[in-house]
C-alpha positions in Angstrom: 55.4 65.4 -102.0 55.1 65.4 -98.7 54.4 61.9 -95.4 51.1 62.2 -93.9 51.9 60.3 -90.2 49.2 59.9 -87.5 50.1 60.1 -84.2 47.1 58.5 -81.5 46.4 59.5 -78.2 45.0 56.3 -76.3 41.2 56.5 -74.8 39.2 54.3 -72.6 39.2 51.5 -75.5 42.4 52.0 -77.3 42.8 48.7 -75.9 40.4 46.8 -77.6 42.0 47.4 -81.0 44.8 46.3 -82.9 45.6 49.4 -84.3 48.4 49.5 -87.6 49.3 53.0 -88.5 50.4 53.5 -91.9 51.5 57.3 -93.2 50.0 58.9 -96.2 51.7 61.1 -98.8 50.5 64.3 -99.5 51.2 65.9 -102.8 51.3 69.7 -103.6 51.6 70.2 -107.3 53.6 73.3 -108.4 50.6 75.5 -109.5 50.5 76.4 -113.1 51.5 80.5 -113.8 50.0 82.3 -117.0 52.5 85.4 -117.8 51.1 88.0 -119.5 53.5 90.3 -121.8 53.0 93.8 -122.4 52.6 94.3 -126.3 54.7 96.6 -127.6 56.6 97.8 -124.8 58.3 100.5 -124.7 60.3 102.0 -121.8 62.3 104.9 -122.1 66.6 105.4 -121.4 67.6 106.7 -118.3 71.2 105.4 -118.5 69.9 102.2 -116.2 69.3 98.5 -117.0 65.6 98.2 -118.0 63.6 94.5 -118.2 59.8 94.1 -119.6 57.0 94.7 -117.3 55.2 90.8 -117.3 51.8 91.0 -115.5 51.5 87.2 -113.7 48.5 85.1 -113.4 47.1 82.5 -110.7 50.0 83.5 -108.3 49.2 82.7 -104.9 48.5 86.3 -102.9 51.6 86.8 -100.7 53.6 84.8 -103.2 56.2 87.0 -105.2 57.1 85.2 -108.1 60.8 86.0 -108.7 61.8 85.4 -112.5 65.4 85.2 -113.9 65.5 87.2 -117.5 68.2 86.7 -120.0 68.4 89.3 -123.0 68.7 89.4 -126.6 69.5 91.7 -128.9 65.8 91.0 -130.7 67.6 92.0 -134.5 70.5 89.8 -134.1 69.5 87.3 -131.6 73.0 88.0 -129.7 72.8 88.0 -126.4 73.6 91.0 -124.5 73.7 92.3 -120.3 70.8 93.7 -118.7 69.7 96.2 -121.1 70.3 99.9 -120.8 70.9 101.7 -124.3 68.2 102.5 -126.7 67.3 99.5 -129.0 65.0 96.4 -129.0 65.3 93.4 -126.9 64.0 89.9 -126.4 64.0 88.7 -123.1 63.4 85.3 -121.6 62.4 84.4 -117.9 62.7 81.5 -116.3 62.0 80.8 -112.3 63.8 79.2 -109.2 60.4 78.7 -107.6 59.1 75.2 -107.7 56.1 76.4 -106.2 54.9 77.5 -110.2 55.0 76.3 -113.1 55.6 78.4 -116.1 55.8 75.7 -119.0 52.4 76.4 -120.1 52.9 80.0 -120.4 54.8 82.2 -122.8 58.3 82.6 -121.6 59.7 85.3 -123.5 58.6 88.5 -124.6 59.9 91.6 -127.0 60.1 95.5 -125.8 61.7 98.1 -126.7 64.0 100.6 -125.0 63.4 104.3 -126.9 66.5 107.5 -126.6 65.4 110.0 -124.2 64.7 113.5 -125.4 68.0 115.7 -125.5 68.0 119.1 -126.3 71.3 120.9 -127.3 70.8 124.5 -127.5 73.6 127.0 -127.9 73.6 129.9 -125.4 73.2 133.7 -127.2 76.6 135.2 -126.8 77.1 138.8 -127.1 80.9 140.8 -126.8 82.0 144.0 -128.0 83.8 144.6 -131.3 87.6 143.6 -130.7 88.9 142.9 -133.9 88.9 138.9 -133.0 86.4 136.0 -133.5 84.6 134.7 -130.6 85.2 131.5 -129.1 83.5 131.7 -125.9 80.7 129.7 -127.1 78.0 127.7 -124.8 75.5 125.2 -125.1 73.0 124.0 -122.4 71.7 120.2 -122.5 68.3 119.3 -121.2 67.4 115.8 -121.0 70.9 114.2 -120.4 71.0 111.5 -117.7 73.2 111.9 -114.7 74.9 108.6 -115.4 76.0 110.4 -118.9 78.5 112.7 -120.1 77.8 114.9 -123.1 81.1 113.5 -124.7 80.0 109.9 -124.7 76.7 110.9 -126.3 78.3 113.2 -129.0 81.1 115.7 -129.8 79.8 119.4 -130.1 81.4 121.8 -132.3 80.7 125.5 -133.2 79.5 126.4 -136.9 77.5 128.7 -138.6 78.5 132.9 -139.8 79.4 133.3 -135.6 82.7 131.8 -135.7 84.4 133.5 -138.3 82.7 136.8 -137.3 84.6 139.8 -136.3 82.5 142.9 -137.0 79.6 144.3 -135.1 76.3 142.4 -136.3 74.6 139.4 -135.2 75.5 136.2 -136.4 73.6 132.9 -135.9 75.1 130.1 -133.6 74.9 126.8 -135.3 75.6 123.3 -133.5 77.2 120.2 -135.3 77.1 116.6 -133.6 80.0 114.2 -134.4 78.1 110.9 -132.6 79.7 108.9 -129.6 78.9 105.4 -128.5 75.6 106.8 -126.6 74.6 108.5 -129.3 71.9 106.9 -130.2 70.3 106.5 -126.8 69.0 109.5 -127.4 67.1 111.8 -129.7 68.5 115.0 -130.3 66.7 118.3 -130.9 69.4 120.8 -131.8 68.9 124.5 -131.1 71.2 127.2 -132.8 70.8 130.7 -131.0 72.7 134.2 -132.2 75.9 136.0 -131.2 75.9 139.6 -130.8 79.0 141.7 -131.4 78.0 144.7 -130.3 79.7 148.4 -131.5 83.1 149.5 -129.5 82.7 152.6 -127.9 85.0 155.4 -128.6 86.1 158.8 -127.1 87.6 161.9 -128.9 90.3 164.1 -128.2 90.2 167.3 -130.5 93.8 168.5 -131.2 94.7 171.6 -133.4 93.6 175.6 -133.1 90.4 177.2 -132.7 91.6 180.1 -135.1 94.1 179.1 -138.1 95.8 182.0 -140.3 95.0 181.9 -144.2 98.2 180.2 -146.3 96.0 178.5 -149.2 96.1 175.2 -147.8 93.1 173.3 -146.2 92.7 173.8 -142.5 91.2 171.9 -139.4 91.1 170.2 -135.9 91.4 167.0 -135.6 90.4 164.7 -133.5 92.0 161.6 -132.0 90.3 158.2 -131.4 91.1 156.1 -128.2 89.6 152.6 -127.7 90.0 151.8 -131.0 91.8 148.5 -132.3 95.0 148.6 -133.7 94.8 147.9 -137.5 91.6 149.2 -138.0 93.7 152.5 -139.0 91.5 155.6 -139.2 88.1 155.1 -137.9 87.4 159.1 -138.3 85.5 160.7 -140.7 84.9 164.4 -141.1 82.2 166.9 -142.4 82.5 170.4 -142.7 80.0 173.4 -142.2 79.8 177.1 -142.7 79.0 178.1 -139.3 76.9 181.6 -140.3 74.3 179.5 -142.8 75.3 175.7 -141.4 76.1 174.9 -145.0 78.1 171.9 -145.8 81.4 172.8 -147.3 84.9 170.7 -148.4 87.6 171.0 -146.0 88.2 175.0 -145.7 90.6 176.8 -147.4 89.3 180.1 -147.1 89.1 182.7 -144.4 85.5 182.2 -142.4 84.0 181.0 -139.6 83.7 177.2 -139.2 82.5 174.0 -137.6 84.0 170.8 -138.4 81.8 167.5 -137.0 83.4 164.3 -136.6 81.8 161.1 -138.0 82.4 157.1 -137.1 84.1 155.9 -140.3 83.9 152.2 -139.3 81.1 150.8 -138.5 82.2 148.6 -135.5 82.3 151.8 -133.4 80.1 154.3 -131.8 80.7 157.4 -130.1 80.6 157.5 -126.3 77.4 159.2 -125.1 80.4 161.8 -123.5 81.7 162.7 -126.6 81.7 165.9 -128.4 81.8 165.5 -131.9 81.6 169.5 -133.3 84.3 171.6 -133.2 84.4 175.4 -133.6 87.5 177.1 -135.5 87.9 180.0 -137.8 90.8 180.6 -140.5 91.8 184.3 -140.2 92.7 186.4 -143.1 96.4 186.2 -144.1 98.7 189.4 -143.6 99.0 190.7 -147.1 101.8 193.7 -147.8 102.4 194.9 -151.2 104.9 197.2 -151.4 106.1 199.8 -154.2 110.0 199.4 -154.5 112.0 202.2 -154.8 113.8 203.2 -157.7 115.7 205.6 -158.9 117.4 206.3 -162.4 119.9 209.3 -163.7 117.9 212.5 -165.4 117.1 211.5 -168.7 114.5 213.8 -169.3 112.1 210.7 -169.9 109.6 209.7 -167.7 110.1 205.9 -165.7 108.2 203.1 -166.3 110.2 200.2 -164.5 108.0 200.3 -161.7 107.7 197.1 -159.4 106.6 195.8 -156.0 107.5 193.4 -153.4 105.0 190.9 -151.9 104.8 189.8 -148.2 102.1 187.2 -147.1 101.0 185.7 -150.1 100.2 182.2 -149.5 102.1 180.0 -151.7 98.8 178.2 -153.5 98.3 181.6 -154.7 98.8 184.0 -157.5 98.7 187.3 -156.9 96.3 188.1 -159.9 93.7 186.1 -157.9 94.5 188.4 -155.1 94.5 192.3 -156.4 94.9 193.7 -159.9 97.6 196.1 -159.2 98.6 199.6 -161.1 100.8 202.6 -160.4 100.1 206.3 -159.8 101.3 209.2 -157.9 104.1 211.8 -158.6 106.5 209.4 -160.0 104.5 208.6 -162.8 105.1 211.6 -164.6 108.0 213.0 -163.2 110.8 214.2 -165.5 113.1 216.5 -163.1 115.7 215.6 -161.0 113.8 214.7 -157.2 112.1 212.4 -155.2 108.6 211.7 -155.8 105.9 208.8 -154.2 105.3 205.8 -156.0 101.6 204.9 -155.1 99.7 201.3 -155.8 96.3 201.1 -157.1 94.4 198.2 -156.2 91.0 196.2 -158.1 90.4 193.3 -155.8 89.7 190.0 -157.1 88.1 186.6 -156.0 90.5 185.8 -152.9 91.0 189.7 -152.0 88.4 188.0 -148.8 91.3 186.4 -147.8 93.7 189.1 -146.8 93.9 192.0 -144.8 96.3 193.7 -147.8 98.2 197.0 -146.7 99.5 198.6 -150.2 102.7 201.0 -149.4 104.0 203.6 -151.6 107.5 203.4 -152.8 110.3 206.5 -154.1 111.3 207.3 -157.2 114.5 209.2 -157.2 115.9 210.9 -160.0 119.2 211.8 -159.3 121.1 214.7 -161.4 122.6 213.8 -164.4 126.5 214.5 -163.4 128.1 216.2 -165.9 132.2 216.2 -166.8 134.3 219.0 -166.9 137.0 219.8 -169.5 139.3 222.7 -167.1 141.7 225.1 -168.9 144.2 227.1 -166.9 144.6 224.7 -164.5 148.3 223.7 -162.4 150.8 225.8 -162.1 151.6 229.3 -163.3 154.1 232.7 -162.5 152.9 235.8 -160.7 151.5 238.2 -163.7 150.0 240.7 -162.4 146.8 239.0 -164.1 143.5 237.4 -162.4 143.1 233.5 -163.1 142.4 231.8 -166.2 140.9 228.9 -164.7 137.8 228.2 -167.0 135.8 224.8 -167.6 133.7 223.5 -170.4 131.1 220.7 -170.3 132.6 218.0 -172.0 129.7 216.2 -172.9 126.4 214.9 -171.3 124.0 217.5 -171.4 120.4 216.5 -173.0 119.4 218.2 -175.8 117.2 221.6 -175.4 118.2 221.8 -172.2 120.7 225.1 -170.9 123.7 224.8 -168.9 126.2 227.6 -167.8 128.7 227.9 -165.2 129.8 229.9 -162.3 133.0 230.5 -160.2 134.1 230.6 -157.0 137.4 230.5 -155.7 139.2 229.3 -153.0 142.5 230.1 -151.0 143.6 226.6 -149.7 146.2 228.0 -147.7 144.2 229.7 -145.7 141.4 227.9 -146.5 139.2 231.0 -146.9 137.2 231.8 -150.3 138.2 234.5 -152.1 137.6 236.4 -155.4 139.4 235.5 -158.7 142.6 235.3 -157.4 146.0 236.6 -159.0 148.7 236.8 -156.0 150.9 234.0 -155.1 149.4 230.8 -153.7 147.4 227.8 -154.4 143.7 227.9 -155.1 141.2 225.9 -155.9 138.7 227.1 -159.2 135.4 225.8 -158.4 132.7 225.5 -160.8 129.0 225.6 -160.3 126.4 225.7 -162.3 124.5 228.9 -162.9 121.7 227.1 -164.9 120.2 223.9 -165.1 121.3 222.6 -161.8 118.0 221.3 -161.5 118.9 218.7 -163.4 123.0 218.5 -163.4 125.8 218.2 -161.6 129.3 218.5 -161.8 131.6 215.2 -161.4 135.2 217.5 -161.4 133.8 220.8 -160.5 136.9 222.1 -158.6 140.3 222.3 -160.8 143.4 223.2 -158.5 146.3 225.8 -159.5 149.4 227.5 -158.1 150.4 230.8 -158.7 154.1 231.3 -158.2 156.4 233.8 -157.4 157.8 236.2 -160.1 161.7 236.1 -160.0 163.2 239.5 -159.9 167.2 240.3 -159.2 168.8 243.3 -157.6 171.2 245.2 -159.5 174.1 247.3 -157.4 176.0 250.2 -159.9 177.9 251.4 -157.1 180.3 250.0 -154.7 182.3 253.3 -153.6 180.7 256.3 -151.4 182.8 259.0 -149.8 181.9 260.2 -146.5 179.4 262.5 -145.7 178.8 262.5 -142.5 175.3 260.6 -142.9 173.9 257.1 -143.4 175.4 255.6 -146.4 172.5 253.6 -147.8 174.0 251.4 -150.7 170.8 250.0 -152.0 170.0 248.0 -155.7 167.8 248.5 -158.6 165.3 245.9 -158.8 164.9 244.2 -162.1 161.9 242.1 -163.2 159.1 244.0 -161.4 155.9 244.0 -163.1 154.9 247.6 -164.6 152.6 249.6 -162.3 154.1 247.7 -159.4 156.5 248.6 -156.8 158.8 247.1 -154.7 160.4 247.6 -151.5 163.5 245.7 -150.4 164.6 245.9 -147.0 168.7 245.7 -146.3 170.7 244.8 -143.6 174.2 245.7 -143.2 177.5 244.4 -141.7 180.9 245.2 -141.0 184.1 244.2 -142.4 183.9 241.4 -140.0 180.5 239.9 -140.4 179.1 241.9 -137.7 175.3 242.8 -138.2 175.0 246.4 -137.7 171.9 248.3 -136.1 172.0 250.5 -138.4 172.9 252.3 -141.7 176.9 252.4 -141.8 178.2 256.4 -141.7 181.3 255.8 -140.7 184.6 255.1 -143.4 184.9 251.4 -143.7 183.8 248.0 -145.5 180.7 246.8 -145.2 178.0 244.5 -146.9 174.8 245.1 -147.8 172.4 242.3 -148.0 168.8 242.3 -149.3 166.6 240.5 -146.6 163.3 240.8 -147.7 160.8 242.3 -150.4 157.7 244.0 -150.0 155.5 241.3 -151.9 155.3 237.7 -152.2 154.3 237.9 -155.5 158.1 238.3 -156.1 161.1 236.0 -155.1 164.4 237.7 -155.2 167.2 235.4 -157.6 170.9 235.6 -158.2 173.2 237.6 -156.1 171.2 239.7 -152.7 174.2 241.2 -151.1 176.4 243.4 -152.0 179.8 244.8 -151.0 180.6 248.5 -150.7 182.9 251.1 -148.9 183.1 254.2 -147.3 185.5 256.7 -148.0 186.9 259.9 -146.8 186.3 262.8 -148.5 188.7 263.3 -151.5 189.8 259.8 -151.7 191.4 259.6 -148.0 191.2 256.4 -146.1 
């Protein structure tokens, strides 16, 4: 309410009145408001404090009508603070401005606050084989407010086959929500997506020999893989080829020409685009040396048959019947006779012959002379006869039967170390037996049989002591006894005087003297007993 006061402003006749002023009241009513609610509200989270939209009626224009709103939760009637999360409210308004009146209108009104849109997607991930799982994993969010953090909306974990995956494949990302407090001012769409683990690459390094040598035992290069995870062990595996026909084959054993191509075992690996994968080798043919031995065996007048061989080269895996079929021929085969003959091998091949470069050497048989023994008669020592040697040998034993043996002599002087012929002077000698027939086939183990022939004693015999004078040499000479018949002996003398004294000649003067034998005239003879003599000259008729 408001005073209504008149103030005058006197005129001509103001005067002529007896003017009493009395003030008025004027009365503005507060104007009646009509608020109109918006049915079924609904007003989507943004993570800020939302209130209804209320369209006003029979406001004044200019006027702002400014309403005070308390909130409910509409379910439970509690009340709450300005509304922000997802849910439905109740809200009642009053107004500080007298200039309205809202007691005729509806003061309160229901909406509804609905979760935003979120979309959780997890990123595609994508690594290379490593042996490991992955746990690198992403997730984008559209649709969460600035004033939000993921974590208060919901926990995110991993799930699905990706996060126990550890070979090369691809595996589907899953997402799991635990819910937060602001969980449910939202509504979720979750997106899964798909990790990749893609094949390691790997190099080769070929190690071993482009040409092997035969031994019976598989043969080939290898190769090494680098890159590769430790654990995963051999990630290798190998096919082999015939390299004239490309034919597969098992891991060569045989002599050839060969390719060997390495394969990725393990599937979480692929070759480098660098990487050679064939290799080229050959296994050469193995050395093979059979060789004849040589024997040899005493004359038996059989033929042998104890023929064997020696092997070089052959490769342990191996028997030699699978090599070569082996038999024996040349001269030895039939040989008989005392000799040296060849000892040949001959060869049929057989299924691994391809294997070998086989060199087959001969061998010798020798037959060495059956060495006969000697039974000797007429050996050691014997006197000067006049008679050639005895000295005779008989085989003992030893020689084959049908077969002829005789003997021969020869003789040797081993004094003077010259042969001679059947000896029967003084000296030593050596018989020596040879064989006149079937040395072929024999020979003598005590062919020489050793004997002395000694000297022949003979003694000198004096019958006369006394000699006159003549005027010429005196010789006072013996008889010699002993001498073989037929033979003859010459002695030779020397003489002395009385007083020892060697004279230079035969004594012709009267005196003593001795006579003494100093040599004989053959060695076949030694001279025994007494060899000097003594003797005198004297005068004619007995006068000294």
């Amino acid at each position: 309410e408001y005073v209504i006061s008149t103030s005058l402003d006197p005129k001509e006749k103001y005067d002529n009145y007896d003017i009493q002023i009395n003030n008025g009241t004027l009365t503005i009513s507060a104007r009646p408001v009509s608020l109109v609610w918006i049915e079924d509200e609904k007003i989507g989270y943004d993570g800020t404090g939302k209130k209804p939209s209320i369209e006003w009626l029979n406001v004044v224009d200019g006027d702002e009508l400014s309403l005070i709103y308390s909130y409910y939760l509409t379910e439970t009637g509690a009340y709450c603070e300005f509304p922000v999360n997802a849910g439905r409210y109740t809200a009642k308004v009053v107004t500080n401005n007298t200039n309205y009146d809202l007691s005729e209108t509806v003061r309160e009104g229901e909406f509804e606050i609905t979760p935003a849109a979120l979309s959780i997607s997890a990123r595609p991930a994508s690594k290379t084989y490593d042996g490991r799982t992955y746990t690198s994993f992403e997730y984008e969010c559209v649709g969460l407010m600035q004033s939000d953090d993921i974590s208060e909306v919901a926990l995110i974990r991993y799930a699905g086959e990706a996060i126990s995956a550890r070979n090369q494949g691809s595996y589907e990302i899953s997402i799991e929500l635990t819910p937060m407090g602001k969980y449910s001012n939202y509504a979720i769409t979750i997106s899964g997506n798909t990790l990749v683990i893609n094949r390691r690459n790997i190099t080769l390094t070929w190690s071993g020999q482009s040409s092997y040598v035969y031994d019976g035992r598989q043969k080939s290069p290898v190769a090494t893989a680098s890159n590769t995870i430790i654990g995963d062990g051999s990630v290798i595996t190998y096919s082999y080829f015939i390299s004239s026909s490309n034919t597969e084959s098992e891991k060569p054993v045989n002599a050839g020409e060969y390719k060997v191509k390495a394969s990725v075992a393990n599937d979480n690996y692929v070759f480098a685009s660098s990487v050679i994968d064939t290799f080229t080798y050959s296994i050469k043919k193995a050395t093979l040396t059979i060789s004849a031995n040589d024997k040899s065996k005493i004359y038996d007048k059989k033929t042998f048959d104890s023929f064997d061989y020696n092997v070089s080269g052959l490769a342990s895996a191996d028997s030699l019947n699978d090599v070569v079929e082996l038999s024996y021929a040349g001269s030895a085969v039939s040989a008989i006779n005392a000799g040296s003959y060849v000892i040949e091998l001959q060869s049929v091949y057989k299924a691994k012959e391809a294997n070998y470069e086989i060199t087959l050497k001969s061998g010798k048989l020798t037959i060495t002379k059956k060495r006969l023994s000697l039974a000797w008669s007429g050996g050691g020592s014997r006197v000067y006869s006049g008679k050639v040697s005895e000295c005779k040998a008989t085989v003992a034993s030893g020689v084959i039967d049908g077969d002829d043996v005789t003997l021969t002599y020869t003789f040797k002087d081993t004094i003077r170390n010259v042969m001679c012929s059947n000896p029967k002077d003084v000296g030593s000698y050596n018989a020596i037996a040879e064989l006149e027939s079937g040395d072929e086939n024999y020979t003598l183990s005590n062919s020489v049989c050793s004997f002395t022939i000694t000297p022949k004693l003979i003694t000198l015999s004096w019958d006369k002591d006394d000699y006159k004078y003549t005027g010429g040499e005196i010789k006072s000479e013996a008889s010699v006894i002993g001498v073989i018949a037929g033979e003859k002996i010459t002695v030779v003398y020397e003489y002395y005087d009385e007083y020892g004294k060697k004279l230079t000649s035969v004594p012709k003067t009267i005196g003593k003297y001795t006579v003494k034998a100093k040599t004989i005239s053959s060695t076949n003879y030694k001279l025994s007993g007494t060899i000097e003599h003594t003797f005198k000259i004297s005068a004619d008729g007995g006068v000294q």
